[in-house]
C-alpha positions in Angstrom: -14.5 -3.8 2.3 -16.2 -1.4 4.8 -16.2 -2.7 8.2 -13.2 -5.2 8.2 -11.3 -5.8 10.7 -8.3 -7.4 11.5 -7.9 -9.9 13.8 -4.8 -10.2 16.1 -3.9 -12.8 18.6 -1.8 -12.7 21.7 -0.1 -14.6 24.5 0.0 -13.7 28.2 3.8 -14.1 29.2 3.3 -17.8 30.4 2.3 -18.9 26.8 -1.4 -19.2 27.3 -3.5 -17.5 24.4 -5.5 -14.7 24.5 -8.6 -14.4 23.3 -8.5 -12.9 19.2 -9.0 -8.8 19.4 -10.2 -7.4 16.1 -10.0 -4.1 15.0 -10.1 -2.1 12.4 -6.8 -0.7 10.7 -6.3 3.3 10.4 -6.6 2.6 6.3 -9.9 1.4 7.0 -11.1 3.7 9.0 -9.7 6.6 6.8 -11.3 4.6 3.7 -14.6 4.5 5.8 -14.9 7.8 6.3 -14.3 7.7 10.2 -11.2 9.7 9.9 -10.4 12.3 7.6 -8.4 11.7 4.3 -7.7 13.8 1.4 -8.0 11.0 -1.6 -7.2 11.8 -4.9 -8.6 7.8 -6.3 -11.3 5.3 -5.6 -12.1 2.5 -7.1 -13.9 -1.4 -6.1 -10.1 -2.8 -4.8 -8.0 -0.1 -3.6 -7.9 4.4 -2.8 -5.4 6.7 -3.0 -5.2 9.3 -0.4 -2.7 11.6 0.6 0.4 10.8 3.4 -0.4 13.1 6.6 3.4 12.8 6.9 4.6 13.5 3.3 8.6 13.0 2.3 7.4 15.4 -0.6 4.2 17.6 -1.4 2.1 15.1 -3.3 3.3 11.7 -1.4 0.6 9.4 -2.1 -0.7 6.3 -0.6 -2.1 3.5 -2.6 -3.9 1.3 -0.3 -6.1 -1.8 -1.0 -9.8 -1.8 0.4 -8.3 -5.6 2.0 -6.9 -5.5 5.5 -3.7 -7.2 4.5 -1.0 -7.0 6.5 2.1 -7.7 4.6 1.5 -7.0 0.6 3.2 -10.9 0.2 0.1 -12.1 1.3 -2.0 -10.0 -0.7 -3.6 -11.9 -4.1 -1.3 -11.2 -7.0 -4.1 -10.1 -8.9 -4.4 -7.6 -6.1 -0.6 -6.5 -6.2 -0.8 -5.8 -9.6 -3.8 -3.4 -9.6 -2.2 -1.9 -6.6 0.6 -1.2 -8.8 -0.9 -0.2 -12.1 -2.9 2.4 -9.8 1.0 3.9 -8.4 2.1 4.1 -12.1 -1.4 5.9 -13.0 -0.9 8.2 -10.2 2.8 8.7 -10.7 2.1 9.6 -13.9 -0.2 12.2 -12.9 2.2 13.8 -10.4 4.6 13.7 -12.5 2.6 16.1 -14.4 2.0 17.9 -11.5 4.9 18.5 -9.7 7.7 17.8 -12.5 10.0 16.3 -10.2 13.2 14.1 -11.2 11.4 11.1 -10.7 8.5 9.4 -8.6 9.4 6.7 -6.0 8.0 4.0 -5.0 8.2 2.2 -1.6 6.2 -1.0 0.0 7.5 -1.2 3.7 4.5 -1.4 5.8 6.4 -0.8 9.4 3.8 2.5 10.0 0.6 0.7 9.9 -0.6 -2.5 9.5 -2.4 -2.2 6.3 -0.2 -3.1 3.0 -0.1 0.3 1.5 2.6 1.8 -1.5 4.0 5.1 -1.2 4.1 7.1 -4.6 6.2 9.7 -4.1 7.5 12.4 -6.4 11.3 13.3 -5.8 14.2 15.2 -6.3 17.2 12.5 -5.0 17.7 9.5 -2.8 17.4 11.3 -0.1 13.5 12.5 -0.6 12.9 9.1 0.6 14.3 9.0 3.9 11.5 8.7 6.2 13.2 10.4 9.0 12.8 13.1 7.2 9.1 12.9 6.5 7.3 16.1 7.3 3.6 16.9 8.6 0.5 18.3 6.7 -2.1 20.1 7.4 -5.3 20.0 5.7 -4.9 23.2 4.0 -1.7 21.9 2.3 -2.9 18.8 1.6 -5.5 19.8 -0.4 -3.1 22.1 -2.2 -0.8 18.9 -3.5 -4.2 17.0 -4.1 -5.5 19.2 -6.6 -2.9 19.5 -9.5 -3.0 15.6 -8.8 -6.5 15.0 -9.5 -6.3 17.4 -12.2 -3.6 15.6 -14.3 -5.8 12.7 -13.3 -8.7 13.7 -15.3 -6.1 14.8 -18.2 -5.4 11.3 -18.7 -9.3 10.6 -18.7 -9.2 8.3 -15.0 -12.8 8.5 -14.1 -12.0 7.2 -10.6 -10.5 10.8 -9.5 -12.3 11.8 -6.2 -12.4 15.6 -4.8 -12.5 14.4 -1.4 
């Protein structure tokens, strides 16, 4: 969905409305290319990249290719691929990493873009998102790979080096 944008209305303080802004989401423009990502998956309804503020080395973001807002308003057909793509890639860092479990989290308070953070973890507390780190490039790459490896272990075509 290249190019979307989402639209966004306003008020000014006596009530009167705006005119509609549209922009494009950060997801978008990562998935467009006009910001740098480090995916791991691509396919026709969603990507997987990796967080530039990872809980855990290897926290993963499954995000649709649909500028949706809140994932209840997403298609359910939609939710579910979104979904089967986290347990695909859960799988595969789970073979990566070999941590106690992978979590899973939809809140959708950092951007507005539904996205689902697959993340592999050691406790509770590896999900606390005040405790989210930062990434560089070099480091994200590092986590990527052993991820897109066990991808193409399973036989997923839709791993991406990039």
């Amino acid at each position: 969905m290249a190019g979307a944008y989402r639209c966004v209305s306003a008020a000014f303080d006596d009530g009167r409305p705006l005119p509609f802004r549209c922009m494009t989401t950060l997801f978008t423009r990562i998935i467009d290319g006009e910001i740098p990502g480090t995916f791991v998956w691509r396919d026709d309804r969603c990507v997987v990249f990796l967080s530039i503020g990872p809980l855990r080395p290897g926290h993963a973001l499954v995000v649709p290719r649909a500028e949706v807002d809140h994932w209840l308003d997403l298609d359910p057909d939609d939710v579910a691929h979104l979904m089967k793509v986290a347990q695909i890639v859960g799988k595969a860092q789970m073979a990566a990493f070999s941590p106690v479990r992978i979590g899973v989290i939809i809140a959708g308070l950092e951007v507005p873009h539904t996205h689902v953070h697959v993340v592999p973890i050691g406790s509770e507390a590896d999900l606390d998102f005040a405790r989210a780190g930062s990434a560089s490039p070099t480091d994200l790459e590092a986590a990527a790979e052993p991820i897109r490896a066990a991808l193409r272990a399973l036989g997923h075509s839709e791993v991406v080096d990039s």
